[in-house]
C-alpha positions as CSV (number, residue, x, y, z in Angstrom):
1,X,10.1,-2.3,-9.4
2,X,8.0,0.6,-8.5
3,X,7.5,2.7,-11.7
4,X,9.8,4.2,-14.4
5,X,12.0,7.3,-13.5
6,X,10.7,10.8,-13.8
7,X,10.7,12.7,-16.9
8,X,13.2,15.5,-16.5
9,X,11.9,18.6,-16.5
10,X,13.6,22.6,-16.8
11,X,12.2,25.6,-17.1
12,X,12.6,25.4,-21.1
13,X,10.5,22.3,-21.8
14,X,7.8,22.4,-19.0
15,X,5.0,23.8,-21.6
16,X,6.3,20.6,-23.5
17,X,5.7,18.6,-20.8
18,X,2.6,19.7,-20.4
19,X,1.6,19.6,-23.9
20,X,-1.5,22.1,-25.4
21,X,-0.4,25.2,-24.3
22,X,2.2,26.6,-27.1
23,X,5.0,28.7,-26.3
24,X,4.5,32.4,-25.4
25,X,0.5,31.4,-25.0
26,X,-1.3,33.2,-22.2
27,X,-1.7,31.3,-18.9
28,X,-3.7,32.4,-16.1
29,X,-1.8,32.6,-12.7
30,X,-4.0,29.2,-11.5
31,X,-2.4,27.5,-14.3
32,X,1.6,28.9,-14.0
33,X,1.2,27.6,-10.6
34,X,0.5,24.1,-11.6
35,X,2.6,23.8,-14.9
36,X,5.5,25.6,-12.1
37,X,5.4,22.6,-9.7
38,X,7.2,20.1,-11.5
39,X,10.2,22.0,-12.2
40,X,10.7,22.3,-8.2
41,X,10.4,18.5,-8.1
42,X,6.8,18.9,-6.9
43,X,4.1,16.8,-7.9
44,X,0.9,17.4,-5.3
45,X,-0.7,20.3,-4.3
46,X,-4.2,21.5,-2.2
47,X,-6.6,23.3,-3.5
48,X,-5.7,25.6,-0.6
49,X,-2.4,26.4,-1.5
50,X,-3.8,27.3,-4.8
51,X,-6.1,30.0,-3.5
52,X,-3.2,31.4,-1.1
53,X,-0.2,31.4,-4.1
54,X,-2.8,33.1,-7.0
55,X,-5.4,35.3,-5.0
56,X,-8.3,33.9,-6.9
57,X,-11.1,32.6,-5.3
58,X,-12.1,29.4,-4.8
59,X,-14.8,29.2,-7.3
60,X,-12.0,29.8,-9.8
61,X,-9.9,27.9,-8.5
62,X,-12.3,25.0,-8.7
63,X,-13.3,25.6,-12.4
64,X,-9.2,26.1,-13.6
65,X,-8.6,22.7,-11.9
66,X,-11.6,21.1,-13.6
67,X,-10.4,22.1,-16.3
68,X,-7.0,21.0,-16.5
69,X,-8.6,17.7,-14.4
70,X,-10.4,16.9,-18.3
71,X,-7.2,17.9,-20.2
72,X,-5.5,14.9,-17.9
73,X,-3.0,17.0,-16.5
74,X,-4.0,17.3,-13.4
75,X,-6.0,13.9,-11.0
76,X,-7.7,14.5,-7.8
77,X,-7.5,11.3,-5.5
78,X,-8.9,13.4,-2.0
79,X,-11.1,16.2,-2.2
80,X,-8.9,19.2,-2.1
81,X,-5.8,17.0,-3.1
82,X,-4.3,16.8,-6.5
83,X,-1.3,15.5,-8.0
84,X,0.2,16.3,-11.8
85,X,0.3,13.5,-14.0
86,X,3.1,13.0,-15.8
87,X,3.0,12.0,-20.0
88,X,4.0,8.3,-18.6
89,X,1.4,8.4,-16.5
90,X,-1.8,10.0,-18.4
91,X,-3.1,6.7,-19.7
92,X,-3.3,5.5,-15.8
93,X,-5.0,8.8,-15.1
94,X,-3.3,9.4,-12.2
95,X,0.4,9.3,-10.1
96,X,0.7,5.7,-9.1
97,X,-0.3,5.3,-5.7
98,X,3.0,4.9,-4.1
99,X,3.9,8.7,-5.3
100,X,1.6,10.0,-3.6
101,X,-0.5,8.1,-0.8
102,X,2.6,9.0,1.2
103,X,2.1,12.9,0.5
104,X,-1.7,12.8,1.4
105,X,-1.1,10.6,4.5
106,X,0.7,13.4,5.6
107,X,-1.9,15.8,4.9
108,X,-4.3,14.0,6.7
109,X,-1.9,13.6,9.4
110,X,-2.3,9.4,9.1
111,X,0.3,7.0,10.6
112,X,0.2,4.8,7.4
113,X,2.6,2.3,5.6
114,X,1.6,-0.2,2.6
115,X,0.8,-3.7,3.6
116,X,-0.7,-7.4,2.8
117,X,-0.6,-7.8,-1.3
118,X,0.6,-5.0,-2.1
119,X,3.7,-5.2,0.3
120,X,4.2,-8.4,-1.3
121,X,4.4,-7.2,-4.4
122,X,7.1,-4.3,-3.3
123,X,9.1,-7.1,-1.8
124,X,8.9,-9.3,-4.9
125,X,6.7,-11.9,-3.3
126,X,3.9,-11.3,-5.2
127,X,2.3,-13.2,-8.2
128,X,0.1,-10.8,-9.8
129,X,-0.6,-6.9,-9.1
130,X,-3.7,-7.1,-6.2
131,X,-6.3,-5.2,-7.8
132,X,-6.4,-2.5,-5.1
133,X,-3.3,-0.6,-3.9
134,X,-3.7,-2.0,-0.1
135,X,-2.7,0.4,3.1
136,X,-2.7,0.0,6.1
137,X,-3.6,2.8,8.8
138,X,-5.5,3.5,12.4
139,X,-9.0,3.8,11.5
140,X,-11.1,2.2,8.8
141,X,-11.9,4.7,5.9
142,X,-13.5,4.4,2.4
143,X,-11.3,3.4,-0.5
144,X,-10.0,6.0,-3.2
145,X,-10.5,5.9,-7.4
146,X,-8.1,8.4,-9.3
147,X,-8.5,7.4,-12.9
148,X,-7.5,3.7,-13.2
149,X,-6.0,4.0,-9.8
150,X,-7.6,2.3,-6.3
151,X,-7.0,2.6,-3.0
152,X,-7.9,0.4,-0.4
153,X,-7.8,1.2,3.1
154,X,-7.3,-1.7,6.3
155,X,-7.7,-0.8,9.8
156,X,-5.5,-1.5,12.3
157,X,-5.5,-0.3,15.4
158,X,-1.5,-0.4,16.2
159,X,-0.3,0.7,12.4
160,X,2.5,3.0,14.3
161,X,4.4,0.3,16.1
162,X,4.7,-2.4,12.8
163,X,8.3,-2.9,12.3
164,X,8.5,-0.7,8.6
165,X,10.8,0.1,5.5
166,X,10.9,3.0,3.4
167,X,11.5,2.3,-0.4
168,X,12.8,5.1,-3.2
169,X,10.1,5.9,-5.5
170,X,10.4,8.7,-8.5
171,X,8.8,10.9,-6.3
172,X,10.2,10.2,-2.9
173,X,9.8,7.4,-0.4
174,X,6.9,5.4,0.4
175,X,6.4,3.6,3.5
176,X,6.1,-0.5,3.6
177,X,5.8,-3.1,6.2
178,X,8.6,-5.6,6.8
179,X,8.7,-8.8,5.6
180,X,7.9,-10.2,8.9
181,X,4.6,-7.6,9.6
182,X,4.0,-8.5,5.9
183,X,3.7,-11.7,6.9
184,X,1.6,-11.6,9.7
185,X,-0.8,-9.3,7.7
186,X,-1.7,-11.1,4.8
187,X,-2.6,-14.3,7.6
188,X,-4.0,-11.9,9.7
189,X,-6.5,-10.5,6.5
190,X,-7.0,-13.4,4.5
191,X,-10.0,-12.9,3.1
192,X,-8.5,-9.3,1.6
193,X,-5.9,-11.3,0.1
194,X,-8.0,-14.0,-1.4
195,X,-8.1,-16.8,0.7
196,X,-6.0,-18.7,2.9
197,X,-4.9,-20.5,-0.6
198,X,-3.7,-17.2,-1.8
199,X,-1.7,-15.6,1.1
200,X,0.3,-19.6,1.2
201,X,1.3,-19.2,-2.5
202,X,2.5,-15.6,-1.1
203,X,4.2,-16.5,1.7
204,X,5.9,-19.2,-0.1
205,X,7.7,-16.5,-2.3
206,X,8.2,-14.0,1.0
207,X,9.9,-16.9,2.9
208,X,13.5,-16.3,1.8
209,X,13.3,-12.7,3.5
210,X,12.2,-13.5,6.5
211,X,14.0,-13.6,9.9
212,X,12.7,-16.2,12.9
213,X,13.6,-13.4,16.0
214,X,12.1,-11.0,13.8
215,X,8.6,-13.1,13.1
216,X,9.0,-13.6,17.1
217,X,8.9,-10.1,17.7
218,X,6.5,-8.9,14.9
219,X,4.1,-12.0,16.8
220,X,4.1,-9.5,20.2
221,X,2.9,-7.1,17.9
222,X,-0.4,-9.0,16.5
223,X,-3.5,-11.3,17.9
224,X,-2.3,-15.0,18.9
225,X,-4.2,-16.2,16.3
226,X,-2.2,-14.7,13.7
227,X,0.5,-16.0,14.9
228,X,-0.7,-19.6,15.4
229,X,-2.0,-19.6,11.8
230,X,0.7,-18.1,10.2
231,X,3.0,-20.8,11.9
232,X,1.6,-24.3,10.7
233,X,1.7,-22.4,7.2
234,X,5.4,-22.1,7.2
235,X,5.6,-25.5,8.3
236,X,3.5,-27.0,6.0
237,X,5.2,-25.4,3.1
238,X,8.8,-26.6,4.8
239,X,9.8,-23.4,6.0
240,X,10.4,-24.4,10.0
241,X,13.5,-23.6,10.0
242,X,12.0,-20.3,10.8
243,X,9.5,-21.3,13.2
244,X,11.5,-22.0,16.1
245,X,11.1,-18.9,18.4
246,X,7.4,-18.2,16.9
247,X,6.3,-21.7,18.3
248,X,8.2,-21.0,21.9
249,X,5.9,-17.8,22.0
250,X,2.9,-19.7,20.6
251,X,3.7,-21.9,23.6
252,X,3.7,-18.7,26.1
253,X,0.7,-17.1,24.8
254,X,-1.9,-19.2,23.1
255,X,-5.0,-20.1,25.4
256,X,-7.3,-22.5,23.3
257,X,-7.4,-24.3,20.2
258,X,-8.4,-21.9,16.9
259,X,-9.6,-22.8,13.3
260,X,-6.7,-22.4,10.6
261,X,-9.2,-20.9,8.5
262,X,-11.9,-18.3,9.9
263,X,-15.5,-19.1,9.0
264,X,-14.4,-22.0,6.8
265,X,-17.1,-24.2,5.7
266,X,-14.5,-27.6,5.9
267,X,-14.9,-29.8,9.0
268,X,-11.7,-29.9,11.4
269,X,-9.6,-32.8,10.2
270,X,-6.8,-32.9,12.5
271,X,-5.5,-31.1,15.3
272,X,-1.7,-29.4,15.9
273,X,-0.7,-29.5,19.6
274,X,2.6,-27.1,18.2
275,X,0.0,-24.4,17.3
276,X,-2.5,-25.1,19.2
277,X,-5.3,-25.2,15.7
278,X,-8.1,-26.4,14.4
279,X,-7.3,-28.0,10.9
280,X,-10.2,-27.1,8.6
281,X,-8.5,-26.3,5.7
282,X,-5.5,-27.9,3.6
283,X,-3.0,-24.6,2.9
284,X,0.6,-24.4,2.4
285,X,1.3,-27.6,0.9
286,X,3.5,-28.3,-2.7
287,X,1.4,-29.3,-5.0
């Protein structure tokens, strides 16, 4: 469940909406463009588009938006990006992240979608909420904060070819990756997802919507490794049945013998011939 449905808005109740500003009060045109947006569905907006729709310049453009920035009806996630917070939303101090990280990917002109922990969690797979909204894209780049919001960014070099699904949120669609390229992620970046530990007890609840030919084919897609690890984790938690075509591509393509777990601090126990690992950590398993 993403977030709660819009409030509806029409041109007779967007000053209520907006709260402060009684009816018939004076607004300058800075401010009638922003209170305007919502009642077009709209819910973003550059300080750009600002300057071009009013005239004013961009100094006062700047100081109406910090004002209406402290009044908490406005956030600014990007420099130059805002979105309007909505009454439901002013506590949080911003949009939720999957209304709008899609708008200011395509600002920045980003091939994006939302991955390891918090892809989970959109697919129901997820214990608790990851305290960063977690997205994928090309290049590494600093997180975001928007009020109580964060926004963390994870390279990968590939991010256009991952198999995808697009989700409804109140504000339009947001971008995901598959269960399968879920998957492989959170194995892939462990230690984003809090330990090998962390990403089993996940993958145990992602199991049911996974596909074997489609973890084959999301395996073409990532480092060996990944797939290797995230193999004898399926097993070991008694998922095999879904293992079949991973391990005959495992067989194709793996070279040498890799730790399960990266830099971990166990010595190797055993060994699995199937996916050619190192076993230096105990994951996966029913407790």
């Amino acid at each position: 469940m993403l977030t709660p449905s819009p409030v509806s808005l029409d041109e007779t109740n967007t000053w209520h909406y907006f709260g402060r500003v009684k009816p018939g009060a004076y607004q300058s045109p800075i401010s009638r463009f922003v209170t305007a947006l919502p009642v077009r569905g709209r819910y973003q907006f550059t300080t750009d588009e600002v300057i071009a729709a009013t005239g004013a310049s961009r100094a006062a453009v700047g100081a109406a938006l910090r004002r209406l920035r402290r009044d908490g009806l406005v956030a600014m996630p990007f420099r130059g990006f805002h979105v309007v917070v909505p009454p439901e939303y002013r506590r949080l101090g911003c949009l939720p992240p999957a209304q709008f990280v899609p708008h200011l990917a395509a600002r920045l002109g980003l091939s994006y979608y939302v991955g390891l922990l918090s892809a989970a969690e959109l697919l129901g797979a997820a214990h608790q909420r990851p305290q960063a909204f977690q997205v994928v894209v090309e290049r590494n780049r600093p997180p975001l904060s928007c009020g109580e919001v964060r926004v963390e960014f994870v390279a990968r070099r590939n991010v256009a070819e991952i198999p995808f699904l697009e989700l409804n949120t109140p504000r339009g669609t947001v971008r995901i990756s598959s269960p399968e390229g879920t998957a492989f992620d959170l194995v892939g970046y462990a230690h984003r997802c809090g330990g090998l530990d962390n990403v089993a007890t996940v993958l145990r609840e992602l199991a049911e919507r996974l596909r074997a030919r489609e973890l084959a084919r999301a395996a073409r897609l990532s480092p060996t490794p990944w797939a290797q690890r995230l193999g004898l984790l399926l097993d070991t938690m008694g998922a095999d049945a879904l293992t079949g075509p991973l391990a005959a591509h495992v067989a194709r393509v793996a070279r040498e013998y890799v730790p399960l777990d990266v830099g971990g601090r166990e010595p190797v126990r055993s060994r699995s011939q199937r996916w050619r690992l190192d076993i230096n950590h105990e994951a996966g398993r029913e407790s």
